[in-house]
Each structure stands twice: as C-alpha cells, then as structure tokens.
C-alpha positions as a printed Julia matrix, in Angstrom:
428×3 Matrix{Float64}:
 135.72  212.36   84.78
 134.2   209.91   86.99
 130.95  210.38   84.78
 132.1   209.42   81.52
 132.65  205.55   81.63
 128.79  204.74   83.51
 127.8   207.59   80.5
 129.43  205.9    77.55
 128.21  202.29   79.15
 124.36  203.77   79.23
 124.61  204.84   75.24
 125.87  201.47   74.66
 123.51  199.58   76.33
 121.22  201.47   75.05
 122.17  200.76   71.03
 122.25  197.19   71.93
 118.43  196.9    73.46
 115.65  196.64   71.09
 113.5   199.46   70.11
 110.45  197.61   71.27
 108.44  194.09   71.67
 109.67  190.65   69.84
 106.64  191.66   67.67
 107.22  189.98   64.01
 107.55  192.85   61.37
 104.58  193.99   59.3
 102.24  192.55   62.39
 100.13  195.54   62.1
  99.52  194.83   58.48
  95.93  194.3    57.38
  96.17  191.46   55.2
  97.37  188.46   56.08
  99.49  187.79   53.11
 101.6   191.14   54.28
 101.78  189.43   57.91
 103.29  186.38   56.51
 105.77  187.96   53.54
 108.68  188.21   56.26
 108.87  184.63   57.18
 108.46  183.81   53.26
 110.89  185.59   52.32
 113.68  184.31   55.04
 112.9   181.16   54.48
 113.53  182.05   50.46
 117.29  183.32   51.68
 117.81  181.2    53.66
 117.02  178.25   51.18
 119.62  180.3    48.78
 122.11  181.56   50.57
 123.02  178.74   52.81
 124.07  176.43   50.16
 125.52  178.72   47.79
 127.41  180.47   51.03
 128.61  176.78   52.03
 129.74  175.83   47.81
 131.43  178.97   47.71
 133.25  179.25   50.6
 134.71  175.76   50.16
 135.17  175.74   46.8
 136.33  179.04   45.36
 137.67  180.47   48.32
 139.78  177.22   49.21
 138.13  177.51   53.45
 137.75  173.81   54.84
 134.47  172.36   54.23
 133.53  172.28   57.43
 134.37  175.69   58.3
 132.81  176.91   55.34
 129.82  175.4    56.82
 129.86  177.27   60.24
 130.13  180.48   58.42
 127.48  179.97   56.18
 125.31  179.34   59.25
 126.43  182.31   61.16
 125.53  184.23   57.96
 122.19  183.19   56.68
 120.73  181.36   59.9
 119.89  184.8    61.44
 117.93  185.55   58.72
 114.94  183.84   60.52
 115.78  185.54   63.76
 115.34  189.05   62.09
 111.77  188.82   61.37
 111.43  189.18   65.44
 114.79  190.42   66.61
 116.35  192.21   63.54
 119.27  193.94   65.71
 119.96  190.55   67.37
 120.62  188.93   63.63
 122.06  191.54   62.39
 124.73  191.67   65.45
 125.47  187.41   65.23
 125.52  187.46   60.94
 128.3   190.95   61.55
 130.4   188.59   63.71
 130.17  185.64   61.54
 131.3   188.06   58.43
 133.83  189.15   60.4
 134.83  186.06   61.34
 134.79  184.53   57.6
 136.92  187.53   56.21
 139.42  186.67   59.22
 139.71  183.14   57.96
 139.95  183.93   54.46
 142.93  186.5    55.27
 144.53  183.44   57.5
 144.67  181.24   53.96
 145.82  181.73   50.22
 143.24  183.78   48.61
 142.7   183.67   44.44
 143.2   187.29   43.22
 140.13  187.33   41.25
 137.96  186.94   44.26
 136.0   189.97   46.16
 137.02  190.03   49.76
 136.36  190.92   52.65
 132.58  190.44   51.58
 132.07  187.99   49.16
 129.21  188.73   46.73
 126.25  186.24   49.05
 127.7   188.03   52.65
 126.87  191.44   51.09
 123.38  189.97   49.86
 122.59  188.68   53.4
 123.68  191.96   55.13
 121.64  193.95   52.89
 118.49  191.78   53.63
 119.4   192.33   57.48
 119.98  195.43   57.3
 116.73  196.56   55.94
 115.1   194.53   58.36
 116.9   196.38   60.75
 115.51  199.81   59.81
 112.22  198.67   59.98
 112.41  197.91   63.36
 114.66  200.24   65.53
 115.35  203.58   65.92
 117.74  205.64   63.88
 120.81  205.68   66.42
 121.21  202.03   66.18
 120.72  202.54   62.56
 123.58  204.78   62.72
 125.4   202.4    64.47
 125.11  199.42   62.57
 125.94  201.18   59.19
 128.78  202.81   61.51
 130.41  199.82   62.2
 130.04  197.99   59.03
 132.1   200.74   57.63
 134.64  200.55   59.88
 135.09  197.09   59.4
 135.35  197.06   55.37
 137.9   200.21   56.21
 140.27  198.17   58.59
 140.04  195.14   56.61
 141.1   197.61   53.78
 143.62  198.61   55.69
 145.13  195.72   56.79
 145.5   194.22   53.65
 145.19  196.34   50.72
 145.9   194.0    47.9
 143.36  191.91   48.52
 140.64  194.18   48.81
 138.25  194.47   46.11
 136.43  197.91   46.98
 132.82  195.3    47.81
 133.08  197.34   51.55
 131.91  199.98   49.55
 129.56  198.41   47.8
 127.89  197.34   50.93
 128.3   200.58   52.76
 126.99  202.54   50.24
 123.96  200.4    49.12
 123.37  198.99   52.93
 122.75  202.94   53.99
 120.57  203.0    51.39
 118.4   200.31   52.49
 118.47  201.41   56.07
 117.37  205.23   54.72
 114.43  203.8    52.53
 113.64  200.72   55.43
 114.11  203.55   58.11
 110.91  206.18   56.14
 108.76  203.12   55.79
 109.15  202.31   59.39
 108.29  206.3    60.12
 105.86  206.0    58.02
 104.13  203.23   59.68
 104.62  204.57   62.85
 103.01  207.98   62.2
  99.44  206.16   60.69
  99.01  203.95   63.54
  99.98  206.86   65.95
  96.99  208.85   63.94
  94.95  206.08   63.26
  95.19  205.89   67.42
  94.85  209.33   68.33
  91.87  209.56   66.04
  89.86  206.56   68.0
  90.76  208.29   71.38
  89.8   211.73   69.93
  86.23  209.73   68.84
  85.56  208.46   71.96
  86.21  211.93   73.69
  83.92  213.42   71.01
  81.45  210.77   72.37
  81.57  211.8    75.53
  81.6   215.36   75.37
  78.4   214.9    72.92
  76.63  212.67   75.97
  77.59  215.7    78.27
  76.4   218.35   76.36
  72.98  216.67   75.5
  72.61  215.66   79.55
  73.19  219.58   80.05
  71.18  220.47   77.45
  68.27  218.36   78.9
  68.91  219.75   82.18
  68.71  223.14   81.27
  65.02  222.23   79.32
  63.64  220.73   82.45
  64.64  223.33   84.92
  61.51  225.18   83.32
  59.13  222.37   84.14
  60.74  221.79   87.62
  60.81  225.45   88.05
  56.74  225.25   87.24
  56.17  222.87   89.59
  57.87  224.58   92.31
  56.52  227.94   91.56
  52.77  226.53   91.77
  53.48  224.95   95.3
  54.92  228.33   96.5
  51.74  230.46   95.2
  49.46  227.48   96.8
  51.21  227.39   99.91
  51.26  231.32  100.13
  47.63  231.45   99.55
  46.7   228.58  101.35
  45.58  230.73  104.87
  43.96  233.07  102.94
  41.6   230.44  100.55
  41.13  228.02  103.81
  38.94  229.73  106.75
  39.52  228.58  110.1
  42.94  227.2   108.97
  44.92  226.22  112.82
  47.99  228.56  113.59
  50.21  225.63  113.39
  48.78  224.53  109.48
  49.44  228.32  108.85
  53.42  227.82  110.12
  53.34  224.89  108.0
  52.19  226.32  105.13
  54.7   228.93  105.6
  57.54  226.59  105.76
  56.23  225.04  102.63
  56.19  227.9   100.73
  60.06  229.01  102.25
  61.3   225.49  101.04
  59.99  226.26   97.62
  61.23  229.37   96.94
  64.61  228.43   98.57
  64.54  225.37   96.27
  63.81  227.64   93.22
  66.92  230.05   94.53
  69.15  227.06   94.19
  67.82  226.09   90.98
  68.36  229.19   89.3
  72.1   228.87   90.3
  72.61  225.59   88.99
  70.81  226.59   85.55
  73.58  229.56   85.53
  76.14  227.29   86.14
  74.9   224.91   83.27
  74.52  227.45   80.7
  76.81  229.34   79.11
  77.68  232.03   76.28
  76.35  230.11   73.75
  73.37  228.7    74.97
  71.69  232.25   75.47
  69.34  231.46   73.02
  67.89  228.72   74.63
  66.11  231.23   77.19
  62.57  231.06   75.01
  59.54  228.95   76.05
  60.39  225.32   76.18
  58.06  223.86   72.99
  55.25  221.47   73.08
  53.57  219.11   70.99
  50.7   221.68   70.14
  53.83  223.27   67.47
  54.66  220.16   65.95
  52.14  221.29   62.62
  54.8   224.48   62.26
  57.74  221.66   62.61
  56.22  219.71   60.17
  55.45  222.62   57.82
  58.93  224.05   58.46
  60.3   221.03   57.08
  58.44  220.47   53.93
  59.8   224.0    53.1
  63.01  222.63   53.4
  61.73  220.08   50.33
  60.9   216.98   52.62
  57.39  216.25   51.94
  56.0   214.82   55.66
  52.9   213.25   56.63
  52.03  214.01   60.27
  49.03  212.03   62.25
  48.14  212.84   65.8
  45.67  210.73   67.59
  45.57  212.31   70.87
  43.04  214.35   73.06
  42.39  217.79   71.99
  44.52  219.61   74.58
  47.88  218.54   75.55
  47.74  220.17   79.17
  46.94  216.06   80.39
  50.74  215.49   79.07
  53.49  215.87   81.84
  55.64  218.2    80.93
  58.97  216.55   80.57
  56.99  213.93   78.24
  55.44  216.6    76.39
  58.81  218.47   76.02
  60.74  215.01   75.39
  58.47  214.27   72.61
  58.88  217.35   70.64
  62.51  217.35   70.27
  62.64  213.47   69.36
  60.37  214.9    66.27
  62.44  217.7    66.1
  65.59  215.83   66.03
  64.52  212.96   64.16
  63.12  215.99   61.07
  66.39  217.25   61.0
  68.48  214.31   60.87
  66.25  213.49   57.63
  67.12  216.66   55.84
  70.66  215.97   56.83
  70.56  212.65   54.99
  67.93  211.73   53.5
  66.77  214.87   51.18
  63.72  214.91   49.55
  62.62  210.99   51.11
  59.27  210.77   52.22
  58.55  211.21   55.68
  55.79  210.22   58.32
  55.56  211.2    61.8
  52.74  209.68   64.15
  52.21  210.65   67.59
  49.64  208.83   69.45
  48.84  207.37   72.98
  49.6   203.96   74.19
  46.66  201.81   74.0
  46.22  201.32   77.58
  47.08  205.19   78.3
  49.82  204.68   79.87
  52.36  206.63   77.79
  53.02  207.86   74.49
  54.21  206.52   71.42
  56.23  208.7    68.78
  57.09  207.37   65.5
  59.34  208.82   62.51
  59.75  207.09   59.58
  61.6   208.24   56.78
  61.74  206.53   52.86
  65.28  206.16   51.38
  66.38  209.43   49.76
  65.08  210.73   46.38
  68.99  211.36   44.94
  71.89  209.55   46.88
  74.09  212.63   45.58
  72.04  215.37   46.29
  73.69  217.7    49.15
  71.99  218.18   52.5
  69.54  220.38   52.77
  69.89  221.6    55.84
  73.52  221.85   58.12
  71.68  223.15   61.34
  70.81  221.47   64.55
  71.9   220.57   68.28
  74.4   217.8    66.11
  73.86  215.27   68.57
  71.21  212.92   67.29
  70.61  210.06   68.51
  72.33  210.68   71.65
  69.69  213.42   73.04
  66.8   210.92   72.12
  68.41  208.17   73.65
  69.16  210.6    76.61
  65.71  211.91   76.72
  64.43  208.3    76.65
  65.97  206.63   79.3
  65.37  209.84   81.96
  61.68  209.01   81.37
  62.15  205.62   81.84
  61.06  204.87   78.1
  62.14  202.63   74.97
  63.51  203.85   71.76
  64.41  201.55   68.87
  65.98  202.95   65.79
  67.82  201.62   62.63
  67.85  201.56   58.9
  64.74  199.94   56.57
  65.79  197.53   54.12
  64.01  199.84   51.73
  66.72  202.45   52.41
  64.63  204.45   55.15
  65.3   204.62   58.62
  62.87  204.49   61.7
  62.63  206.1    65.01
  60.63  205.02   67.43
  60.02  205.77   71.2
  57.29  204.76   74.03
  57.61  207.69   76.72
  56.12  206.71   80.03
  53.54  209.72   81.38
  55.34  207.46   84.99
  58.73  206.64   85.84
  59.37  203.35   87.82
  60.38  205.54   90.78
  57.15  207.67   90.1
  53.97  205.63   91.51
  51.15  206.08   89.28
  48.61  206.03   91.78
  50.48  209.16   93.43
C-alpha cells in the first residue's frame, strides 16, 4: 500500500507539467498573420473582459470595488499567459473563479443574477479552455473539464437557491471546445509528424539513390579493371616465351606478376558477387561504348524525340580509356531518357567531341522545352537515378558537369571527362 501515495503523486505531477515547450500557439503556422492571431485576440479579451468583469462585479453583484478588481484580474489577466502556458492560465483564472463565487456566496446576492459563473467568467473560461486543448494532451484535458465540473456541482450543492444551472452551461459548452480545440491540435500534430517523416524518408531516398548508382558504377568498371588485369596476366604468362634469353630471375618475376594478377582478378570477382544482386542479373552484357550511341539516338527518336547527334572524334574509339568511354555513354544515355521522361517531343541535340587541347572529352545534351506541357511521358523506364549517376560518374573521373534549365524552357547537360585523373600522371 506503500505504492499508492508516490503513484497518485506521479499522475499528479504529471497533469500539472506542460505537454511541451513555452512555444506560443499556432508557431508552426505558415503565415504570419496565423502566428500573431493568439496575441490579437487576448489582447481583444482582455481589453473586454477586464472592465466589464470589474463594472459587473461591483455594480450588479454588490462585491467591493476593489475586490471586484482583483478578481477581474485573476480572471482575464491569464488570458495573455495562455498563448505560451495555456494550463498555467487556465489553473490561476480556475482559482480566481473560485475565489469570486466564494465571495459572492459570503455577501447578499440579487436573485436575478447567474452564479457561481457569471455570464464574462464563463466567456473567459471558454477562451482558456480552448487554448488549453490546443496545447496539452487529453488527460489534462480530462482533468481540467473534470474539475470545473466538480466545482459548478459543489457550489450547486452548497447552495442550491442561488444557483442558476450556468455550471452547466460551462461544462457542457467548455467540453465542447476542448473536443473541437483537442482534433485541431491532433490534427496539427499528425501533418507536421508527416510533413517530418516525409523529409527524413527524402533524404534516405537520397542516399540509398547515391548508393545504388556508386554500386552500379562499380559493378560497370569491374569489366574494364577486369581487362586490364586480364591483359597483364596473358603478358606476363607469355613474357618467357616471346623474350629469348630472358634471366631465370626475370622469369620468377614474371611469374609473380602474372600470380598477383590472377589473384587480384579472384578477389575481384568476389566483390562484383557481393555488389550484385537478384536484380541486377541483367547487367551481365558487354559494358557499351560510344561506337552505339547512333542506335541510342535512333532508339530515341522512335520514342517521338526528334535528336540531332554530332560526333567530332577520331574514327575508332579504342584511343578512349575505358571508364571515359563507358562514362560517356550512359551520361547520353541518361540524359535521352530523362528527356522522354519530361520533355516529350522537345528537340534534342547531343554533341560529343574532344577537348581542344586533347586532353579529355566533352559531352553535351541539350534539350528544347517540350512540344505539349500536358502530354504524358513517353517513356517510364530507366536506372531512375539521373543526375546522381552523372554526377557520380563525373567526379570518379575527376571531371566537370554543369546542368540546369534554359530560359527557353530546355535544359542542358554538360560534362568535360578527363582521359587523366589528378592521381593518374599523364606522362605515365
């Protein structure tokens, strides 16, 4: 039994500590006017009530002036308070009724007067009491529409013939308020939950769309690596047997070589299996080049985008490092298909060309605005990741992309690939 009085003190102190921050209500409202209608509209009852509260008292109700006075102030004063600390005003203006229907039942009292709430007490309490629900949580709603009844009922109790039934009033039309105040506030509390979840969910999105294209890049250069790789082995292999004379210890050498290789190949194979996965099967075909980009091109103008494509290059493409040659296909590729997704039917030119001083490459899409703002896409396929992979490709090259919207409408992509990374001497 020991357990009950430190229980009972918990749920108290719990009813009497504010859901959350001093925060002022409706500070999560857009527009400013909305932030600033709570401190209007206390001032308004306060401006109202006060006076009327203080006339009232004194006059009709026969209190002292000065009395009158500290009741009214009880009563309307926390009416400022409540636009930061609702359950504070609402728990210093339920004393100060209190306290004014005590002094009323102490006097004479005219018959024809409401009591123990006269008419501006019940207005007050209403006005705190919906500012009540849209701040804390339903227990201490509970509570405080509890407690008011309880009070109207004793008063009603204690002296019968000068009730008026207005504890009903208030009890009825205050839980009310704190039903409709307490929806709005549930409301509110459910879109900013969602509108929060949604920004982390984007952000995750974000991420897992980086990590995807970074694996997905991976997985593409593996063949080039593995290329590499498997020419050293066959050159080291046949090195003793294309070199005569070659010294025992150049032959050990070569040997080692060709170990490391195919060890490093071994190793690569098991990081492509742990990269891929059920879905990415498909992705097993020859890596493309830049020698397919005319059956891109004329892939896409079946889909009803009409593209101009210019190539200034040398003949054969076998000069073009791999990864740059790879790279550079799928920024077309990507950049195609992100024009049939949203831009339909604009025109569309794609130049591919070398830099000036050799140096690297330059690719260039650049896309009118759409025929037909309302015409559905085209086309729902592709990786779905955008800009991300070209940005991704990009930067492992060491290269520059710029992209963004015309102010015709269009949109441009364009990216310098590097045939050398910083890291990568050209003279090597």
């Amino acid at each position: 039994m020991s357990q009950h009085p430190p229980g009972a003190l918990a749920a108290l102190r719990e009813l009497c500590t504010p859901a959350g921050p001093p925060t002022p209500l409706f500070a999560h409202a857009r527009r400013p006017f909305l932030r600033r209608l709570p401190y209007l509209l206390a001032w308004l009852f306060l401006i109202i009530l006060l006076p009327t509260s203080t006339m009232v008292l004194g006059k009709d109700y026969g209190m002292h002036p000065d009395v009158a006075l500290v009741v009214a102030l009880g009563q309307t004063v926390p009416l400022l308070v409540a636009v930061r600390r609702p359950l504070l005003a609402w728990a210093v203006a339920f004393v100060a009724d209190v306290v004014g229907a005590v002094v009323l039942l102490a006097g004479p009292l005219p018959m024809d007067r409401p009591w123990p709430w006269p008419p501006m007490e019940i207005i007050g309490m209403l006005v705190l009491l919906l500012a009540l629900a849209l701040r804390e949580r339903r227990r201490t709603l509970v509570a405080a529409w509890l407690l008011t009844a309880v009070a109207g009922a004793v008063f009603q109790s204690i002296a019968p013939e000068r009730a008026r039934g207005t504890w009903i009033v208030l009890v009825v039309i205050g839980g009310l308020f704190l039903l409709v105040g307490a929806a709005l506030r549930e409301r509110g509390d459910a879109r900013r939950a969602l509108a929060e979840q949604e920004t982390i969910s984007e952000a995750e999105r974000a991420h897992r769309t980086l990590l995807e294209e970074r694996a997905r890049i991976a997985r593409e250069l593996h063949d080039v690596v593995a290329h590499h790789m498997s020419v050293i082995t066959v050159q080291a292999d046949s090195a003793p047997y294309r070199i005569d004379g070659l010294p025992d210890a150049a032959r050990e050498e070569f040997g080692a070589i060709a170990a490391a290789a195919r060890e490093s190949l071994t190793e690569m194979r098991r990081l492509l299996g742990v990269l891929r996965s059920a879905e990415t099967d498909g992705e097993r075909a020859p890596q493309p080049e830049l020698g397919r980009l005319p059956q891109l091109v004329e892939a896409t103008v079946r889909a009803g985008v009409p593209v101009e494509l210019t190539m200034t290059m040398p003949a054969t493409d076998a000069a073009l490092p791999p990864a740059v040659d790879l790279s550079a296909y799928r920024i077309v590729q990507e950049a195609l298909a992100n024009v049939v997704r949203h831009a339909p039917g604009a025109a569309t030119r794609v130049s591919v060309s070398a830099d000036p001083d050799g140096a690297g490459l330059m690719v260039l899409v650049v896309n009118a605005a759409p025929l037909q703002a309302d015409v559905p896409p085209l086309e729902t396929g592709g990786t779905g990741h955008g800009l991300v992979g070209m940005r991704e490709r990009v930067r492992l090259l060491g290269g520059t992309l710029d992209t963004g919207p015309l102010p015709d409408g269009g949109f441009r992509v364009a990216a310098r690939l590097p045939f050398t990374t910083e890291e990568e001497p050209s003279s090597a």
